[in-house]
C-alpha positions in Angstrom: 9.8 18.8 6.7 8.3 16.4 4.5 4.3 15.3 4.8 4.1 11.5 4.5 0.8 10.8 3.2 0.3 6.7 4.6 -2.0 5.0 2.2 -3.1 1.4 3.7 -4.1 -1.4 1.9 -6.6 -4.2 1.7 -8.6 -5.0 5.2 -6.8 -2.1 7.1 -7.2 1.1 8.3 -5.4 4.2 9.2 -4.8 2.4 12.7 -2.3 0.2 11.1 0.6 3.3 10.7 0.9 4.2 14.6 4.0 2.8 14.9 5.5 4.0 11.5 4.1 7.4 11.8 5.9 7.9 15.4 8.9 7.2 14.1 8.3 9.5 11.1 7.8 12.6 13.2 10.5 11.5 15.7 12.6 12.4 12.5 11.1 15.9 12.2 8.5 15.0 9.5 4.5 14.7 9.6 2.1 12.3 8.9 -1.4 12.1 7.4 -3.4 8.6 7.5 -6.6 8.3 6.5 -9.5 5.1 6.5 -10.5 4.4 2.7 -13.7 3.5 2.3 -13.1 -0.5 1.7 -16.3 -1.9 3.3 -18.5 0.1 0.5 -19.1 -2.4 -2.1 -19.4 0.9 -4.3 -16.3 2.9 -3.4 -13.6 1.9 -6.1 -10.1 3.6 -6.4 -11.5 7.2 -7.4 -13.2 7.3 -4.1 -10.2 6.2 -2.6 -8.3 9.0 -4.3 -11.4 11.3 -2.7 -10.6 10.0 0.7 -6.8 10.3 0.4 -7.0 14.1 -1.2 -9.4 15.2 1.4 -7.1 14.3 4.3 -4.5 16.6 2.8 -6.2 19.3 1.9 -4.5 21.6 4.4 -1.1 20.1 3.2 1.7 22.2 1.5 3.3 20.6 -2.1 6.2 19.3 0.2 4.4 15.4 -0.5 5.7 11.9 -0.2 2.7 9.5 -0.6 3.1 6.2 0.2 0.8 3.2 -1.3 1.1 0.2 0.8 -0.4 -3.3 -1.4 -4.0 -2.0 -2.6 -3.0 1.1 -1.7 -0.7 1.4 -5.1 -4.1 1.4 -7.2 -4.9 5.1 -5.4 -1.8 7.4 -5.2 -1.2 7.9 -8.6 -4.7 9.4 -8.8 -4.1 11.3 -6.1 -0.9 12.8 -7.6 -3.1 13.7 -10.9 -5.2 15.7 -8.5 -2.2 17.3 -6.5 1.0 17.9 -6.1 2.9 15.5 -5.0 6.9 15.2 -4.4 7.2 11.4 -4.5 5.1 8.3 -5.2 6.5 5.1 -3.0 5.0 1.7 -3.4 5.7 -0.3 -0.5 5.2 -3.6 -1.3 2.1 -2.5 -3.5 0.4 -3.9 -6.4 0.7 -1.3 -9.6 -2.3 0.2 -11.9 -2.2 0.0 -15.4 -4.1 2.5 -17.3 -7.2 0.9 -19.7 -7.2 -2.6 -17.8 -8.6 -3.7 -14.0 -6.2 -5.3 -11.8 -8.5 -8.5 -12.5 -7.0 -8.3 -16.2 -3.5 -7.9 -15.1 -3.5 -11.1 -13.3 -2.9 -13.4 -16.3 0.1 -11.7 -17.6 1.7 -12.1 -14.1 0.9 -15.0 -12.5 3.5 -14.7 -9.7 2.0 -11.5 -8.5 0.4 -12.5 -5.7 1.7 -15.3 -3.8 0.3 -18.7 -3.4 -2.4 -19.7 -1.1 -3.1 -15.9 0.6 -7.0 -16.6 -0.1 -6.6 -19.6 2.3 -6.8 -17.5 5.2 -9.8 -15.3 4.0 -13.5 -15.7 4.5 -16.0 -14.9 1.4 -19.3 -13.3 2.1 -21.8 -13.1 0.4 -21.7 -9.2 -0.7 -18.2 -10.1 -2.5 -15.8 -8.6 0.2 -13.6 -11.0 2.3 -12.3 -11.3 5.6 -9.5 -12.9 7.3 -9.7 -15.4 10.4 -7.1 -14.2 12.6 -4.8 -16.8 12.9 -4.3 -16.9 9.2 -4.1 -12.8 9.1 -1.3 -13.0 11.8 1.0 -15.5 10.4 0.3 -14.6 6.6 0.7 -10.2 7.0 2.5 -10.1 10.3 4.9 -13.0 10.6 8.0 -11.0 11.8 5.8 -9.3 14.4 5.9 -10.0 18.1 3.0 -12.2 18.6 1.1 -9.6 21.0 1.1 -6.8 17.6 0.4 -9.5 15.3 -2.6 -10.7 17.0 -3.6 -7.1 17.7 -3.2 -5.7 14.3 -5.1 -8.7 12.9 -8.3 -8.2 15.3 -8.5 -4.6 13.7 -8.7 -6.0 9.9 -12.2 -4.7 7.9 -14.0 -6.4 5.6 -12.5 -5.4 2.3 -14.4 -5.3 -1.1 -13.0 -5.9 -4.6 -14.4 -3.4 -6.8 -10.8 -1.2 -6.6 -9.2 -4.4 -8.5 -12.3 -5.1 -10.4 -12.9 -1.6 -12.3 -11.1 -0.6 -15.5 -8.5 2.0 -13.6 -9.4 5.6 -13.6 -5.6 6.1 -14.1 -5.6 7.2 -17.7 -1.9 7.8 -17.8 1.0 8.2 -15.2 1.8 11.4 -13.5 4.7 13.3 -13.6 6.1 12.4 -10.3 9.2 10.7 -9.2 8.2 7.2 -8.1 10.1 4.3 -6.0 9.2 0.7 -5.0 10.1 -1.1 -1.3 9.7 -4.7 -1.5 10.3 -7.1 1.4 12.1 -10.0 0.9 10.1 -12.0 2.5 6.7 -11.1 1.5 3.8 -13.7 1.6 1.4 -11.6 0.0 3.4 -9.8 -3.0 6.0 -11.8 -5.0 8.9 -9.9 -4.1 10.4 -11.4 -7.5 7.3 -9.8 -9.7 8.0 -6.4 -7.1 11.7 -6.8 -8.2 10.2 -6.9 -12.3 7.5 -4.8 -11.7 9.8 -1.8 -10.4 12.2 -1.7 -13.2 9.9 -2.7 -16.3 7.0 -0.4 -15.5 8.6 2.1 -13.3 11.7 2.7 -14.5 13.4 1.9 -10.8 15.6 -0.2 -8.8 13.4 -1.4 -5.9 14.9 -0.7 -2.5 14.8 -4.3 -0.4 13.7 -4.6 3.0 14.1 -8.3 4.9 11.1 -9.4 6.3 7.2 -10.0 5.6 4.0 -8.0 4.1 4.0 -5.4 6.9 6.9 -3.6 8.1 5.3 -0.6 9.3 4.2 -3.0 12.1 7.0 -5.3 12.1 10.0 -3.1 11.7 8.8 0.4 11.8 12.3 2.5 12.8 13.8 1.0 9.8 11.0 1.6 7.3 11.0 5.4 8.7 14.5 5.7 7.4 14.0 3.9 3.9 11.4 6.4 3.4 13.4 9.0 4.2 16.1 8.4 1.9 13.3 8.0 -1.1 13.1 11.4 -0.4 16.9 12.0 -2.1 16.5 13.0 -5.8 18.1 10.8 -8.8 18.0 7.8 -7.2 
């Protein structure tokens, strides 16, 4: 049995991996979740690593964490804290060690797509917000319209210091790592995932159809692509 450590991203919570995590432990594995702190103007990706760590601190080695979008900044800081079995980005943005995800930006353009901050609100704190039409037809598209509506009432403010700050990371961890792109992704270029995964990781990325969110969308078969990131050599 493997521990599945669900790592969300920007605006969400630990609410957003019911439907992925039943499937998990219908397969005979568990699942931690955790909410990172992404209201607190203050909290940047080491206190994310706290939050993530502290959730598994009565968890064995036997470690799969997986980073959905934002949620790539953290887990490799979690897996210089513990040990971990696998890193898997799921359609996630990647740190680079010595520059902010701010100063990444520039040397790939395509990384996020076009015209996701159309949907957002800006306050006046820095953080953003999404009106909910835009959140369900931008992160939930191949959802049923009742869970996409749902799952885009529950989004949080999120603020930006995570991408702002100079990443903690100070070099990689010694953990085997995979990337899951969707193919159909309005959020993360699944062309820059596709890049990304084999320049910087050293990795084929494992393809999923569909949009930004299949742990909502298309949760049975997301349990099973994690499952067989679990496979060594790949």
């Amino acid at each position: 049995m493997t521990t599945f450590a669900l790592v969300h991203g920007a605006w969400h919570g630990a609410w957003c991996w019911m439907r992925l995590g039943e499937q998990l432990r219908r397969r005979g594995h568990d699942v931690v979740a955790m909410d990172l702190p992404c209201e607190d103007p203050a909290a940047g990706c080491a206190r994310y690593a706290e939050a993530v760590t502290a959730a598994l601190d009565d968890t064995d080695e036997d470690v799969a964490l997986v980073g959905h979008s934002l949620g790539g900044l953290t887990i490799p800081l979690v897996a210089a804290r513990r040990p971990v079995r696998r890193l898997i980005f799921l359609c996630a943005l990647l740190p680079e060690p010595g520059r902010s995800l701010d100063d990444q930006t520039p040397d790939n353009p395509t990384m996020i797509c076009a015209g996701v901050g159309a949907g957002q609100q800006a306050h006046p704190d820095g953080s953003t917000s999404w009106h909910t039409a835009s959140a369900a037809s931008t992160l939930y598209p191949d959802c049923t319209p009742a869970i996409a509506r749902w799952a885009a009432r529950q989004l949080r403010r999120q603020n930006w210091r995570p991408a702002q700050e100079v990443s903690p990371l100070t070099r990689w961890p010694a953990t085997e790592t995979r990337y899951i792109l969707c193919a159909n992704d309005a959020v993360i270029s699944a062309d820059w995932a596709r890049q990304a995964a084999r320049d910087r990781l050293g990795t084929v990325a494992t393809e999923l159809q569909g949009g930004h969110s299949p742990f909502l969308c298309q949760p049975a078969e997301l349990a099973d692509v994690l499952i067989a990131q679990l496979a060594p050599g790949r």
